[in-house]
MDTraj code that builds the backbone (N, CA, C; nanometers):
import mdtraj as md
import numpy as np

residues = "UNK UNK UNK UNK UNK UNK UNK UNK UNK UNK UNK UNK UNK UNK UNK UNK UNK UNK UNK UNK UNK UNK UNK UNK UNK UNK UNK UNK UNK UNK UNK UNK UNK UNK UNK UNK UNK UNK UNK UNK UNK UNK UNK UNK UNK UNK UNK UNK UNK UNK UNK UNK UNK UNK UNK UNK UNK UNK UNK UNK UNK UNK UNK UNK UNK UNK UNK UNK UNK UNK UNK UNK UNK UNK UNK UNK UNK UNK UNK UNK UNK UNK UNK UNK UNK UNK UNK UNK UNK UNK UNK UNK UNK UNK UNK UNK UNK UNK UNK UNK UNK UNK UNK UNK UNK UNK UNK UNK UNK UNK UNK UNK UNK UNK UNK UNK UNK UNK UNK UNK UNK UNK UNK UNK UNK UNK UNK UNK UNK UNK UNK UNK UNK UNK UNK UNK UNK UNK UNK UNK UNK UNK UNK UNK UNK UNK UNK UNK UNK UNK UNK UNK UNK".split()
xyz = np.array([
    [7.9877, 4.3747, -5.1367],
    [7.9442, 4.2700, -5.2265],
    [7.8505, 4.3312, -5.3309],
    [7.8654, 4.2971, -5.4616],
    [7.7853, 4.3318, -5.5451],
    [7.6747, 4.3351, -5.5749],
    [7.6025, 4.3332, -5.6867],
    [7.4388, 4.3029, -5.6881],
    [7.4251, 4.1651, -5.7152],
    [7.5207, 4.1188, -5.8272],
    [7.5116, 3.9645, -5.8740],
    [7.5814, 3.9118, -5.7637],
    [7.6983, 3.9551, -5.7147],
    [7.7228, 3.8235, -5.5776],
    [7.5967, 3.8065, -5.5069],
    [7.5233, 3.8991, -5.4758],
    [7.4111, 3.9172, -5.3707],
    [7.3092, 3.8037, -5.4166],
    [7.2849, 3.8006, -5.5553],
    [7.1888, 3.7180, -5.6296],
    [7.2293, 3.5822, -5.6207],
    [7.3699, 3.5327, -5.6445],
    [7.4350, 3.4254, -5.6553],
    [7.4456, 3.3912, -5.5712],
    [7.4564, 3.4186, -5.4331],
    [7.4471, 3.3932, -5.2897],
    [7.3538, 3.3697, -5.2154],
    [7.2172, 3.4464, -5.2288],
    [7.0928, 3.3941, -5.1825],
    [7.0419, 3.2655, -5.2716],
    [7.1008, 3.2364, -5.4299],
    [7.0840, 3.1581, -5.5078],
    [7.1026, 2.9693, -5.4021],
    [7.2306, 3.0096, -5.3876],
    [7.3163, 2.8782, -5.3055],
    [7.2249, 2.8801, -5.1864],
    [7.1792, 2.9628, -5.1129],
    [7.1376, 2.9148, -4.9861],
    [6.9827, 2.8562, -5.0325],
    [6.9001, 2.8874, -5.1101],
    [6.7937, 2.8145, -5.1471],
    [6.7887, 2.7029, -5.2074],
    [6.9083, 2.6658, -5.3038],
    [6.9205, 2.5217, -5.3437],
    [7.0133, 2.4480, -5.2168],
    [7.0446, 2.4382, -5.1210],
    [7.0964, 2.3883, -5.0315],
    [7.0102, 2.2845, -5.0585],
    [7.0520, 2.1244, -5.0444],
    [6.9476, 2.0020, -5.0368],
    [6.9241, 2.0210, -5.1375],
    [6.9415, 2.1013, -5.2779],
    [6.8570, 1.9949, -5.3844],
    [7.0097, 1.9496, -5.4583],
    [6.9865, 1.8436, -5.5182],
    [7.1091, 1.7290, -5.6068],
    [7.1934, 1.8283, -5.7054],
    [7.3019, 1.8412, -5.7057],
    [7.4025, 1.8511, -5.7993],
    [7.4477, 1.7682, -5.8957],
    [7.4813, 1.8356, -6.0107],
    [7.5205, 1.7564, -6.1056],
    [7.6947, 1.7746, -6.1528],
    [7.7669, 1.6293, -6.1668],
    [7.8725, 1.6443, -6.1804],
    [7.9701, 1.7426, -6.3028],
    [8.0236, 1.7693, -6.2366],
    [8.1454, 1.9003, -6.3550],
    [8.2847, 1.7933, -6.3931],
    [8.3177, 1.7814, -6.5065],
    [8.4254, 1.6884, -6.5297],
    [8.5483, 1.7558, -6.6218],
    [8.6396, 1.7085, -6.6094],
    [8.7867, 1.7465, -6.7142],
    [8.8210, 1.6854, -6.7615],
    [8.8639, 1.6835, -6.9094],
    [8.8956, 1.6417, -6.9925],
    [9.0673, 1.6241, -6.9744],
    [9.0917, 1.4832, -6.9665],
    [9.2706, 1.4044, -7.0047],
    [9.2884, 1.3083, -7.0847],
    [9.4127, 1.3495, -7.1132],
    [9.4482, 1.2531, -7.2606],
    [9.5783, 1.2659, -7.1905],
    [9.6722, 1.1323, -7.2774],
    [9.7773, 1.0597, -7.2129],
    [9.7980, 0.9892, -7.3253],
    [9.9270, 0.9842, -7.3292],
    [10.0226, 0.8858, -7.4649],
    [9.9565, 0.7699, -7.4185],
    [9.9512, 0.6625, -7.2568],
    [9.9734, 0.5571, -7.2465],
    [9.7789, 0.4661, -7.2177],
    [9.6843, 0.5830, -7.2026],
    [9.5644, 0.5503, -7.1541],
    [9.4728, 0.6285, -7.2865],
    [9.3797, 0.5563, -7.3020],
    [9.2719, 0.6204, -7.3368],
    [9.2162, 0.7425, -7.2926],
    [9.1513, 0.8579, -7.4062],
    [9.1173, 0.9589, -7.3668],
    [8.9962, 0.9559, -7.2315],
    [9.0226, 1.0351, -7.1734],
    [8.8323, 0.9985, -7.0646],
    [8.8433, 1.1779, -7.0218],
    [8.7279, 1.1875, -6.9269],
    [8.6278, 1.2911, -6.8476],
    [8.6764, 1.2775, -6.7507],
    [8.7286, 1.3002, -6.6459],
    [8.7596, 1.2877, -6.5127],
    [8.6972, 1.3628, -6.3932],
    [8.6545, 1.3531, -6.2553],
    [8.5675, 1.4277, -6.1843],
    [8.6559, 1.5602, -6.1291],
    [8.5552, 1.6616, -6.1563],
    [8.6039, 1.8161, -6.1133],
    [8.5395, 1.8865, -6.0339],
    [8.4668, 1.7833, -5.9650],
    [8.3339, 1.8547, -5.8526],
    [8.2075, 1.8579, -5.9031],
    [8.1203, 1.9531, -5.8431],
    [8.0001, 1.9360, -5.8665],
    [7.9248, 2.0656, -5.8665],
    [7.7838, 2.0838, -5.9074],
    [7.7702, 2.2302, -5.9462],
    [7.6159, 2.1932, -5.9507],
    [7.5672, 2.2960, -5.9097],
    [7.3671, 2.3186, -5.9309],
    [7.3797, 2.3262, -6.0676],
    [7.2747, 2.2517, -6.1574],
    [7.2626, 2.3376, -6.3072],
    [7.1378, 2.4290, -6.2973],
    [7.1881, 2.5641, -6.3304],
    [7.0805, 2.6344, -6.3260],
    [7.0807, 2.7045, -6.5083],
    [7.0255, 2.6589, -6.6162],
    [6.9973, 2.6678, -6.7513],
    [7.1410, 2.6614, -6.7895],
    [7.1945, 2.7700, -6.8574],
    [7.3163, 2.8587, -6.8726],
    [7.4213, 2.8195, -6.8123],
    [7.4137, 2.8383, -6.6191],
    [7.5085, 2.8878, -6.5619],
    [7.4813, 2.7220, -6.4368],
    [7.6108, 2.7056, -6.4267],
    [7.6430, 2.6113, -6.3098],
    [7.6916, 2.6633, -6.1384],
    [7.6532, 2.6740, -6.0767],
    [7.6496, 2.7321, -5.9730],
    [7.7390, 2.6579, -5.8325],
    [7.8342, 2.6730, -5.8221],
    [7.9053, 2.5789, -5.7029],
    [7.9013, 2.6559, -5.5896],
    [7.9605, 2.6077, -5.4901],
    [8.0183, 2.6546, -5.3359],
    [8.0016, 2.8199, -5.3866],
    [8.1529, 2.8405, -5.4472],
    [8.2340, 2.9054, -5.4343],
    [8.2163, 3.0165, -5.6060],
    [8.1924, 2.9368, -5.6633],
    [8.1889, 2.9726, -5.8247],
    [8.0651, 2.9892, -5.8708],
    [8.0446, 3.0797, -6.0478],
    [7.9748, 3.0319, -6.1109],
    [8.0345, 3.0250, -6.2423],
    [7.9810, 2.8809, -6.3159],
    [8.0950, 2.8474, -6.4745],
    [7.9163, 2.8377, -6.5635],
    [8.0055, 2.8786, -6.6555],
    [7.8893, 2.9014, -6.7655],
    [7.8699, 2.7344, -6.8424],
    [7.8045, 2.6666, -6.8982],
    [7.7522, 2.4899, -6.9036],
    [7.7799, 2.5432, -7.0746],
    [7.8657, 2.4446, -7.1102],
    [7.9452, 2.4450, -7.2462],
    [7.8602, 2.2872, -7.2696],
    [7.9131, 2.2011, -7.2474],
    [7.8652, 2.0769, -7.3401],
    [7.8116, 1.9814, -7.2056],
    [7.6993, 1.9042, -7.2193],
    [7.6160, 1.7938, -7.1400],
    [7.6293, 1.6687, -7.1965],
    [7.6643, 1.6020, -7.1151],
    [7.6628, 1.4383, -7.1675],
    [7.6324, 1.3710, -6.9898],
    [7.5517, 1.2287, -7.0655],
    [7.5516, 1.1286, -6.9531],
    [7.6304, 1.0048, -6.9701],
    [7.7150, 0.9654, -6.8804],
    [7.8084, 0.8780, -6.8963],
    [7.7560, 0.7515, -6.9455],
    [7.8546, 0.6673, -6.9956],
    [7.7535, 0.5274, -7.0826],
    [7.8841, 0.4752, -7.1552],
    [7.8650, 0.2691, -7.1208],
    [7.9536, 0.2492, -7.1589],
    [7.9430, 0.2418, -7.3026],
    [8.0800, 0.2207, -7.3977],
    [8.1066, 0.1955, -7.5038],
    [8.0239, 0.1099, -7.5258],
    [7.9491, 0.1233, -7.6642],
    [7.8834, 0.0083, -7.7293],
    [7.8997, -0.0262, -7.9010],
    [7.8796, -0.1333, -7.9418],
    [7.9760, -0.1119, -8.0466],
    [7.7754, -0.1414, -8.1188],
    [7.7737, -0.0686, -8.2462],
    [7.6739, -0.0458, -8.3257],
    [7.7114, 0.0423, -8.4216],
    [7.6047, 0.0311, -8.5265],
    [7.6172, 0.1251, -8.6224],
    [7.6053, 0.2459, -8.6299],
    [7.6342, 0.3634, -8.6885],
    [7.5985, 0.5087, -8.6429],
    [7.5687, 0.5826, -8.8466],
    [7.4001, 0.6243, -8.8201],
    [7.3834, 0.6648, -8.9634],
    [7.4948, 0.8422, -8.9454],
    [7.5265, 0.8856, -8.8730],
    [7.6186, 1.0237, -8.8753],
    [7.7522, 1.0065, -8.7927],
    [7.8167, 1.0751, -8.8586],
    [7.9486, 1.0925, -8.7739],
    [7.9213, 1.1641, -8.6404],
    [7.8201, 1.2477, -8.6226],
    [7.8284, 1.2775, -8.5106],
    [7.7552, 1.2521, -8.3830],
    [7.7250, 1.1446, -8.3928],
    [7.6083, 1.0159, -8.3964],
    [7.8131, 0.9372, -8.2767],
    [7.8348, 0.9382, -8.3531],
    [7.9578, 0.8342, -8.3277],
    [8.0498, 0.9032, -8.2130],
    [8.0612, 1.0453, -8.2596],
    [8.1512, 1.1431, -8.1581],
    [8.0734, 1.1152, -8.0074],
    [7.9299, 1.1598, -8.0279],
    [7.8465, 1.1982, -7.9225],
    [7.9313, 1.0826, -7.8188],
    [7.8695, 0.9288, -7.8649],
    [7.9000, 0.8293, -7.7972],
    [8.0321, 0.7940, -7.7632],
    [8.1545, 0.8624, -7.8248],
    [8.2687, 0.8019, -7.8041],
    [8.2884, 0.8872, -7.6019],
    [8.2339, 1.0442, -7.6640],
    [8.2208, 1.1480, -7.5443],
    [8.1593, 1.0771, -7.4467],
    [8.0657, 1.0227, -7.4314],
    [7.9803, 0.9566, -7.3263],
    [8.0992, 0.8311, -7.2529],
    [8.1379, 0.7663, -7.3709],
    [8.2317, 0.6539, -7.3211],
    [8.3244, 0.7043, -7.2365],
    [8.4398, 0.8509, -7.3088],
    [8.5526, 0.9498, -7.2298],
    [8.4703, 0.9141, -7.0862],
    [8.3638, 0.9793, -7.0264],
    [8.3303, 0.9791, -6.8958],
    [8.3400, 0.9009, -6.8002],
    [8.2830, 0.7408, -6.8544],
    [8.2042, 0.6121, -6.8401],
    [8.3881, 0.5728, -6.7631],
    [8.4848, 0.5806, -6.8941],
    [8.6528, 0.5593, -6.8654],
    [8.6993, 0.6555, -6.7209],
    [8.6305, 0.7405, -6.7625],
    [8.6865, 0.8830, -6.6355],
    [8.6605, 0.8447, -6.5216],
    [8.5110, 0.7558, -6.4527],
    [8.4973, 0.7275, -6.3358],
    [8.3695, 0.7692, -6.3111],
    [8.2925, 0.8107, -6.3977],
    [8.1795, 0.8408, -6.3650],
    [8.0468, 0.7587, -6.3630],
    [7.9793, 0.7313, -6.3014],
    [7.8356, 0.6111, -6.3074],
    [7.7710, 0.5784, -6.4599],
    [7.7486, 0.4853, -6.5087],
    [7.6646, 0.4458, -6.6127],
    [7.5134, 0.5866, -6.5262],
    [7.4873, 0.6778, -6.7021],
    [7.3938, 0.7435, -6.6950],
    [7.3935, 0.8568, -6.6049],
    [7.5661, 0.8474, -6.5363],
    [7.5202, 1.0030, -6.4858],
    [7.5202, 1.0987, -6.5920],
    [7.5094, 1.2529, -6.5253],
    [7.4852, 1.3753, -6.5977],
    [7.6076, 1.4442, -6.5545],
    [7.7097, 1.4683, -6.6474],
    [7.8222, 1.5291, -6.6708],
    [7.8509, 1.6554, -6.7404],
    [7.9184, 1.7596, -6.6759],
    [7.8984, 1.9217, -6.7025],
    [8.0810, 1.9167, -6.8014],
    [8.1146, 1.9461, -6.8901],
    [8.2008, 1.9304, -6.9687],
    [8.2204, 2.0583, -7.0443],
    [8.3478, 2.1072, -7.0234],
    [8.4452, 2.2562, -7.0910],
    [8.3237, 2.3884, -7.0851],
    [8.3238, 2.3531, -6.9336],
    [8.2339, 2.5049, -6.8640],
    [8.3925, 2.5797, -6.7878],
    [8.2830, 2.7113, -6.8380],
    [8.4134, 2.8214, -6.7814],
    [8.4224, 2.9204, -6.6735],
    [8.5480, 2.9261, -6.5770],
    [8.4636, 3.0206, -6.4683],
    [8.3991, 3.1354, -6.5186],
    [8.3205, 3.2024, -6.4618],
    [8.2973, 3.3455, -6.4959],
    [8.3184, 3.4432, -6.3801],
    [8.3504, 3.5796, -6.4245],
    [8.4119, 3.6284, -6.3255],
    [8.3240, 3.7417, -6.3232],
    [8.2708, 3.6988, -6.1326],
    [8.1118, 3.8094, -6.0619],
    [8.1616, 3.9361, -6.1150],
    [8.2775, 3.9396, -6.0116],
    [8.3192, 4.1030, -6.0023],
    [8.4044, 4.1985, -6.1302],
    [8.4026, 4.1261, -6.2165],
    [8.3604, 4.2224, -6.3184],
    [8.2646, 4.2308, -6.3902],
    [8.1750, 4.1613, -6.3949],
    [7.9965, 4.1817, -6.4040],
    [7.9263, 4.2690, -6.3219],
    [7.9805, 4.2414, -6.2194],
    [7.9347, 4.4143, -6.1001],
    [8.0443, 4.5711, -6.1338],
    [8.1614, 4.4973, -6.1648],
    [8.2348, 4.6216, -6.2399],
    [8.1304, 4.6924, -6.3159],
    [8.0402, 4.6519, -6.3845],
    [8.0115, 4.6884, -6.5055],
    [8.0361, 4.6016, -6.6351],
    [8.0910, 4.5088, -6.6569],
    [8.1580, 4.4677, -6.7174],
    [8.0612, 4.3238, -6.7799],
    [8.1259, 4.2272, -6.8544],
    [8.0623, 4.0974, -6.9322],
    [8.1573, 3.9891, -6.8683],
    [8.0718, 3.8971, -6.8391],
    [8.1691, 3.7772, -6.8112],
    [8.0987, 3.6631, -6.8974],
    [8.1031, 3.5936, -6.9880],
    [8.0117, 3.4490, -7.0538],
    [7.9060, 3.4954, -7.0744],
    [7.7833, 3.4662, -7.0243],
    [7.6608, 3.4600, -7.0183],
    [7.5659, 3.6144, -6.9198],
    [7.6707, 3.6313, -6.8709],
    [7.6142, 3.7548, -6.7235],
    [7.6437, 3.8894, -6.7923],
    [7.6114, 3.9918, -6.7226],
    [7.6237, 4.1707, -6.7570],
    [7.5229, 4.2191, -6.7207],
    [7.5859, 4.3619, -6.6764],
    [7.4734, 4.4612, -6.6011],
    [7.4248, 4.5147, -6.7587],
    [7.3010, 4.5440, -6.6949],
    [7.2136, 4.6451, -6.8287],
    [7.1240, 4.6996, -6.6944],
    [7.1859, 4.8372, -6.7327],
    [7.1643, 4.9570, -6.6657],
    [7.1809, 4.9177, -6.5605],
    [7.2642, 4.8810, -6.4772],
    [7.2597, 4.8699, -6.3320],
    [7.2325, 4.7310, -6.2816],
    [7.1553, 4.6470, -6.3615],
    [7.0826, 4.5228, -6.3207],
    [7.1846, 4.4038, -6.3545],
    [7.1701, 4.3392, -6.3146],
    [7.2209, 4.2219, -6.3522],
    [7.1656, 4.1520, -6.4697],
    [7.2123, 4.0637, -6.4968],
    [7.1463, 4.0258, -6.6585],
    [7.2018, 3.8534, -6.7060],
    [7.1749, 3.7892, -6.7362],
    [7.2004, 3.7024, -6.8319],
    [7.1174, 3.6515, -6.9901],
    [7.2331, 3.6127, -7.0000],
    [7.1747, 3.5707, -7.1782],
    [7.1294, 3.4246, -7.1681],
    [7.0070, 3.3594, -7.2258],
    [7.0026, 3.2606, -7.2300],
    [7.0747, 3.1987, -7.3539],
    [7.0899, 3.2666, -7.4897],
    [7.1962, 3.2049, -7.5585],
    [7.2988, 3.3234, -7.5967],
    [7.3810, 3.2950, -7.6838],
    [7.4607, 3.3653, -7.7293],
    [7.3886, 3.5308, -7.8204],
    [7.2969, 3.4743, -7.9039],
    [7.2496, 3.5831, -7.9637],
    [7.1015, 3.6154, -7.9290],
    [7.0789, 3.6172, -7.7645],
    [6.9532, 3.6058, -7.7138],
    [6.9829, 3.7717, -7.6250],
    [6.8437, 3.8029, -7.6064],
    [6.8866, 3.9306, -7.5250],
    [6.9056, 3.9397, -7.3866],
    [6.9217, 4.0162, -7.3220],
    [6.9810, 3.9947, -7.1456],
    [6.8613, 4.0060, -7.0615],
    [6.8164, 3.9176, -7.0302],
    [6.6970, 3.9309, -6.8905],
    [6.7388, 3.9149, -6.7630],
    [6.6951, 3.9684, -6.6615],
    [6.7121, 3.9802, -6.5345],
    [6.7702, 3.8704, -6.4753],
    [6.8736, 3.9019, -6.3978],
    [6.8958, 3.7947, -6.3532],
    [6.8430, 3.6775, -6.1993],
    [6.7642, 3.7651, -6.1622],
    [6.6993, 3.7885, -6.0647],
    [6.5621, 3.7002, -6.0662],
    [6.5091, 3.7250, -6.1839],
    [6.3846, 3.6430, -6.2155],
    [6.4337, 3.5121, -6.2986],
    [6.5606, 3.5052, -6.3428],
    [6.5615, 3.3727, -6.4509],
    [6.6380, 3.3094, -6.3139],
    [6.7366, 3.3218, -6.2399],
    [6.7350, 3.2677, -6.1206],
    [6.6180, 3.1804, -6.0129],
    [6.5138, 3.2754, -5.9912],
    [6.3802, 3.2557, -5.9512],
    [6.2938, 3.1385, -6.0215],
    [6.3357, 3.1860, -6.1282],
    [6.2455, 3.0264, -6.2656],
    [6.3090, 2.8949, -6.2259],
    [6.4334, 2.9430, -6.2449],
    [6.5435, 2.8228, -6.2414],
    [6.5358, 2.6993, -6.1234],
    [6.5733, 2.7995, -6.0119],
    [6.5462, 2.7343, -5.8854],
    [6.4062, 2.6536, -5.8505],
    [6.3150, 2.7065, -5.9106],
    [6.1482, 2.6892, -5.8630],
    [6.1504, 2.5516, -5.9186],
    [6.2366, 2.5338, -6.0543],
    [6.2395, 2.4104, -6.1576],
    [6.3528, 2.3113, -6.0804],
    [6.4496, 2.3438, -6.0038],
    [6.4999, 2.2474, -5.9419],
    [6.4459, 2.1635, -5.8219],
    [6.3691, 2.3333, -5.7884],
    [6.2916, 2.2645, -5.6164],
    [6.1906, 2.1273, -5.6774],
    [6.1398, 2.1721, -5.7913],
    [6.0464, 2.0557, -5.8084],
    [5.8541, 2.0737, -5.8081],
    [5.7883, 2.0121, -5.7626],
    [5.6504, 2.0532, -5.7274],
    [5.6410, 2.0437, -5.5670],
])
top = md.Topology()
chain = top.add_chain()
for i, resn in enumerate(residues, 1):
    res = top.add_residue(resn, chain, resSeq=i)
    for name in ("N", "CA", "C"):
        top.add_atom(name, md.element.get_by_symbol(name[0]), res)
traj = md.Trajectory(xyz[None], top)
């Protein structure tokens, strides 16, 4: 097992008992309205979503909410909410927190040596980016932050 499985694994056994947040998929259909549909569930840890089995890098956040009809000063003002509605249609609770077009990432070629999304060794270490054009910090300690912020006080 690698260095990042090793990390990602003691990761899961310390959030054991704390709340997950739902992961959803996107369907569209000639005969139904577009919606979010449920795809399991995942720790959010900043960046990276953390399941059983996986880790998917957190692309877009929305909380489910029904359609409401009002004015919108931006178009994207209007998208946001139509997205919230997709969910609300999908099956998900008024106001949950929905993980939307996250991608697996793949450990073992990050322990290859290699880049997967958000993860990569630098020099040996494990690493993630908190954004795209952000630099790679440990993964070890932003893990450590992460978790400390889920456990709570």
């Amino acid at each position: 097992m690698g260095a990042t499985q090793e990390l990602l694994r003691d990761a899961r056994s310390r959030l054991v008992g704390v709340p997950r947040e739902s992961l959803g998929r996107e369907r569209t259909s000639r005969w139904r309205a577009d919606r979010i549909v449920p795809a399991g569930s995942a720790w959010h840890l900043g960046v990276l979503l953390l399941t059983d089995d996986r880790v998917l890098s957190t692309v877009e956040i929305l909380r489910a909410a029904d359609p409401v009809r009002r004015g919108y000063t931006a178009e994207s003002a209007r998208a946001r909410a139509e997205r919230r509605a997709q969910a609300r249609r999908g099956g998900f609770a008024e106001g949950e927190v929905v993980h939307v077009g996250w991608q697996v990432l793949d450990v073992a070629a990050v322990d290859a040596g290699g880049e997967s999304g958000p993860l990569a060794l630098l020099d040996g270490v494990p690493g993630v980016r908190w954004s795209p054009g952000g630099a790679l910090v440990p993964l070890r300690g932003y893990l450590d932050e992460r978790i400390a912020l889920a456990l709570g006080p």
